[in-house]
N, C-alpha and C positions, 0 to 999 in steps of 0.2 A: 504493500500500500504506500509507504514512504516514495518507493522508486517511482509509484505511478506519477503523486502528488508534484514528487519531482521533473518527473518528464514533461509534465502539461504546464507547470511553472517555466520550465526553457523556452516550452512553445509559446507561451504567452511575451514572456522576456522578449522572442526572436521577431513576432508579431510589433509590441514596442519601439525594440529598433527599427524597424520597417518604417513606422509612423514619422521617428525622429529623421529617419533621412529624405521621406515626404516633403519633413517641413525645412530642411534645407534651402539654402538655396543654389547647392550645387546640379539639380536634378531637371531636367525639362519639361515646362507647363504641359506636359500632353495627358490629356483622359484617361490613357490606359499606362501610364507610368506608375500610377499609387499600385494597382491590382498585380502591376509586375512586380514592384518593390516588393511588399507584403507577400504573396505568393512565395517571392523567391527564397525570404527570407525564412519563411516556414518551411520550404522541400529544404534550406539547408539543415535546419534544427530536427526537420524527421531523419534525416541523411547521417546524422550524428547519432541521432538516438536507435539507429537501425544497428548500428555497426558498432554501438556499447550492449545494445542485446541480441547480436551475432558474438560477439567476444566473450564467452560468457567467464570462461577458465583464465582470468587477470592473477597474476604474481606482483605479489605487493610488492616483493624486493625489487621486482625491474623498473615499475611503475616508479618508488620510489629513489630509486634510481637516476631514471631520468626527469622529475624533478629535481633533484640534487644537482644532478648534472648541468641543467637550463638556468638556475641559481648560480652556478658556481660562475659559468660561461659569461653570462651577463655583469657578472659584477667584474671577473675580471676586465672584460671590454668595456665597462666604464672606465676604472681603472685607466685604461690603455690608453684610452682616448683621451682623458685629462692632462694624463702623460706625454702626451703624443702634441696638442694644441697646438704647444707653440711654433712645434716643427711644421705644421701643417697650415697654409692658409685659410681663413675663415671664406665663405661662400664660393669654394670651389669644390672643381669634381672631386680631388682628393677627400677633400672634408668629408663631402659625402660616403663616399663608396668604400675608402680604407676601415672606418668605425664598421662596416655592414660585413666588409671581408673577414674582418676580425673576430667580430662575433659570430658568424658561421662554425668560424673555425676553432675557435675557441668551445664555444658548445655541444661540437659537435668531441671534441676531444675529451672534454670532461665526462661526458654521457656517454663515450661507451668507456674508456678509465674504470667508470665506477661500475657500470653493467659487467666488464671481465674481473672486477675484486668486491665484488658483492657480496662473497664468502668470507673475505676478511676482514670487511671494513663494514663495523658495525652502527648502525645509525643511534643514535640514541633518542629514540620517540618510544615513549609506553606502549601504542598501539602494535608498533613492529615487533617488540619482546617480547609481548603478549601471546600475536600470534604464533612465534619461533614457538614459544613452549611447551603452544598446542599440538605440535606435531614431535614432542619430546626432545628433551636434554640433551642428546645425543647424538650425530647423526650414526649411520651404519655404512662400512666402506666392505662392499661386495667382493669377495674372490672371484677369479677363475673356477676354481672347483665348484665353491655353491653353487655358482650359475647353471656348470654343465650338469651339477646335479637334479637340479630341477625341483628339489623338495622348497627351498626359499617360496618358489610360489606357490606352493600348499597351505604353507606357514603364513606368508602374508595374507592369502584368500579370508583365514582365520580372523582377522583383525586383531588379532596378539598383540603384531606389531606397528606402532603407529609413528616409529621415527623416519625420519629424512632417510631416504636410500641415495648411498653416493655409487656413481657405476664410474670406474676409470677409464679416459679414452685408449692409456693403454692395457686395459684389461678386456677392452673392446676388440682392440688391435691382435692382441693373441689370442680371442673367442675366433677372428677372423682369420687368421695364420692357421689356425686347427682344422677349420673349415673348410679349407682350399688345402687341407694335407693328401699326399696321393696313398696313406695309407684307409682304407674304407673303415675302420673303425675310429681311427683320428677325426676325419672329415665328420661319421656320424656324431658324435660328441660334440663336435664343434656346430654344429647345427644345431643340435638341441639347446644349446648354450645360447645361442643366439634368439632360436623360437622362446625359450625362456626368457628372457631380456624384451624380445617385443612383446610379450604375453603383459610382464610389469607395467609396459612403459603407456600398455594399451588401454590398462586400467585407471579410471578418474580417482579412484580414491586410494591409488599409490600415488606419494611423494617423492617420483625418483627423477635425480638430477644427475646427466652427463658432465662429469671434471675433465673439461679437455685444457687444464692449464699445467706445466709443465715445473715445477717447482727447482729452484736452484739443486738444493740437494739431490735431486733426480739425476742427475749427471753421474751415467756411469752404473747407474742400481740395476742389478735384477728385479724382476716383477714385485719377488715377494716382499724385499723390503724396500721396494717403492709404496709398497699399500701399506706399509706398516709409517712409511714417515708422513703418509696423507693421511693417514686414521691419527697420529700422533700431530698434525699440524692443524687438520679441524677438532681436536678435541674428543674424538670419535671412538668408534670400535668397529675390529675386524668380523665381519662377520666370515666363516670358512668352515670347511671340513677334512681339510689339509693337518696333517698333526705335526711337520714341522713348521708349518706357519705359526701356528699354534706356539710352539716353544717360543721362537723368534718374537713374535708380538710381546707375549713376556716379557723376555727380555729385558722390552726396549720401555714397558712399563706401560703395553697400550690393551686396552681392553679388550675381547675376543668372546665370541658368540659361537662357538660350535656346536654346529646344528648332529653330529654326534651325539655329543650330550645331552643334548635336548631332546633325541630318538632315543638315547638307552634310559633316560629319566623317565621316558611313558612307557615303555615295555615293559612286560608283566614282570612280576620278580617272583626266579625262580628259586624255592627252598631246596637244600638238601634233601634228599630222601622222596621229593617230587617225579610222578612220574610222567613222562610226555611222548608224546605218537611223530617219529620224523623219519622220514625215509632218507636212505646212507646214498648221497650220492657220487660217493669217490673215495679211495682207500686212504688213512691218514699218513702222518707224516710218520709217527712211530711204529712198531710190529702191533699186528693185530688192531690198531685203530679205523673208525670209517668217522667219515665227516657227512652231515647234511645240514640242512635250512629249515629254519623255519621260515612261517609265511614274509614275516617283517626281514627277513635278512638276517639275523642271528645265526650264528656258524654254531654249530652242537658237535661236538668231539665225542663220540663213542667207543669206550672199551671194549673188546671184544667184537666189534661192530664189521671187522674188514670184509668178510668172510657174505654178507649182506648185502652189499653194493647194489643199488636195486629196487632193495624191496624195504617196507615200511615196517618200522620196528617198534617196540617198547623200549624206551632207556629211562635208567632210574637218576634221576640228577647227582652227582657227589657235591659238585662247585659251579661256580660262578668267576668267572673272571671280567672286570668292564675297564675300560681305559677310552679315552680321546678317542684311539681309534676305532673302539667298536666293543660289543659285549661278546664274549665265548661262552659257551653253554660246556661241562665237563658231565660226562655220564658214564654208565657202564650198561653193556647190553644186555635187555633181560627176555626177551619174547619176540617173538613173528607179531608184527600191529595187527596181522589176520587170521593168529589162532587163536580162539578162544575160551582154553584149554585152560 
């Protein structure tokens, strides 16, 4: 209701000025002069207000951005021009046109300045804090792996997460290198990675922003801890599934989201003495061991199990093993999962 009250108050405003340059006396006494003024005045004020509710998806930060920037611009080329005076003849073309060039350029330099460090240069207005906060404390700087894993966008769909997604141009760049690799499993990965990344970038109520700025300290870094000195320069955390990124982020004292973790935290937990139904799909690494899956991906090590490869078993849990990289299931084999003897 505010926005309606608003748009019919411009139209009216736009109507006004129409009137005011009616009453000029720059405009020529003809009849059908008023109905063009007015007229014109109002397709410009619907023309604006079409293309403020065609725009609907506005970023404050750029918005206010280039405010800042139009500010900053104009006051330097006052500035410049005061400065400039004496050098410059009064009612010449100079006069003119030097202050017009200046300001062009001057505003035009300021506003985008501020549009490529928008992320570090914090404005100080309550309204812009405010809304940073609503999208959390934090941002989140995306690996290569989460991406090609695909679960990030499960997890987001959830609404769990509601902070700023940062995606790196160069973690783009190696989604894309993977993709174009001539090995067919590299390539498929690297497409998923990427279908995952437009799936985010496609949804309205992800906050994800491309970092295509190159930071000093990048010079010279492998991938991993180039994400770790952007996660460490915005403030941030890693989010991955990488386990020596994982150490490394440490490290370096930067926060880190592994989405492991946060998979072996909701899978069921299994007790000792537990018994559970999995079929051995490959002989283990020790004598006599078989290995299978469960549905989630959990690896189960079976004693006794090699000799089954195959077929679906009873195993009695002993242990539990979990770490960063993932949970292991320890059992020993106790039955055929299809005799029911």
């Amino acid at each position: 209701m505010a926005l309606i009250v608003l748009r019919c108050v411009f139209v009216l405003v736009a109507a006004g000025l129409g009137v005011q340059l009616i009453q000029s006396d720059a405009l020529p006494k003809e009849p059908y002069v008023p109905w063009l003024v007015i007229g014109g005045m109002i397709l410009l004020a619907g023309i604006v207000i079409t293309v403020d509710m065609w725009a609907r998806k506005k970023r404050l930060d750029t918005i206010t951005a280039v405010y800042f920037g139009l500010l900053i611009g104009l006051f330097l080329t006052y500035v410049l021009k005061i400065a400039l005076s004496p050098v410059l003849a009064p009612d010449t073309l100079q006069a003119t046109w030097v202050p017009l060039i200046l300001g062009m350029v001057l505003c035009y330099s300021c506003i985008s300045i501020l549009m490529q460090t928008k992320d570090d240069f914090r404005f100080i207005i309550p309204y812009v804090e405010f809304a940073k906060e609503i999208k959390g404390l934090k941002p989140y700087v995306l690996d290569t792996s989460v991406v090609i894993d695909g679960r990030i966008a499960d997890v987001v769909d959830t609404r769990m997460i509601d902070n700023q997604l940062i995606m790196p141009q160069f973690v783009i760049a190696e989604l894309q290198a993977i993709a174009d690799s001539s090995d067919k499993l590299r390539r498929g990965r690297g497409r998923r990675g990427l279908d995952i990344l437009n799936r985010l970038r496609s949804d309205p109520k992800v906050d994800l922003v491309i970092y295509d700025r190159d930071l000093p300290q990048f010079a010279g870094q492998p991938v991993d801890q180039k994400l770790v000195l952007l996660a460490k320069h915005l403030e941030g955390k890693v989010v991955t599934n990488d386990y020596n990124l994982n150490k490394v982020a440490k490290l370096h004292d930067v926060g880190v989201i592994n989405l492991n973790d946060i998979s072996n935290a909701l899978k069921p937990i299994f007790l000792p003495g537990e018994t559970l139904e999995v079929r051995i799909m490959k002989a283990g690494e020790e004598s006599g061991q078989g290995v299978g899956y469960l549905e989630d991906g959990t690896m189960v090590v079976i004693e006794g199990g090699r000799n089954h490869v195959g077929e679906s078993v009873a195993a009695v849990v002993s242990s539990v093993l979990q770490t960063s990289a993932g949970r292991m299931v320890f059992g020993r084999y106790e039955r055929n999962g299809n005799d029911q003897s």
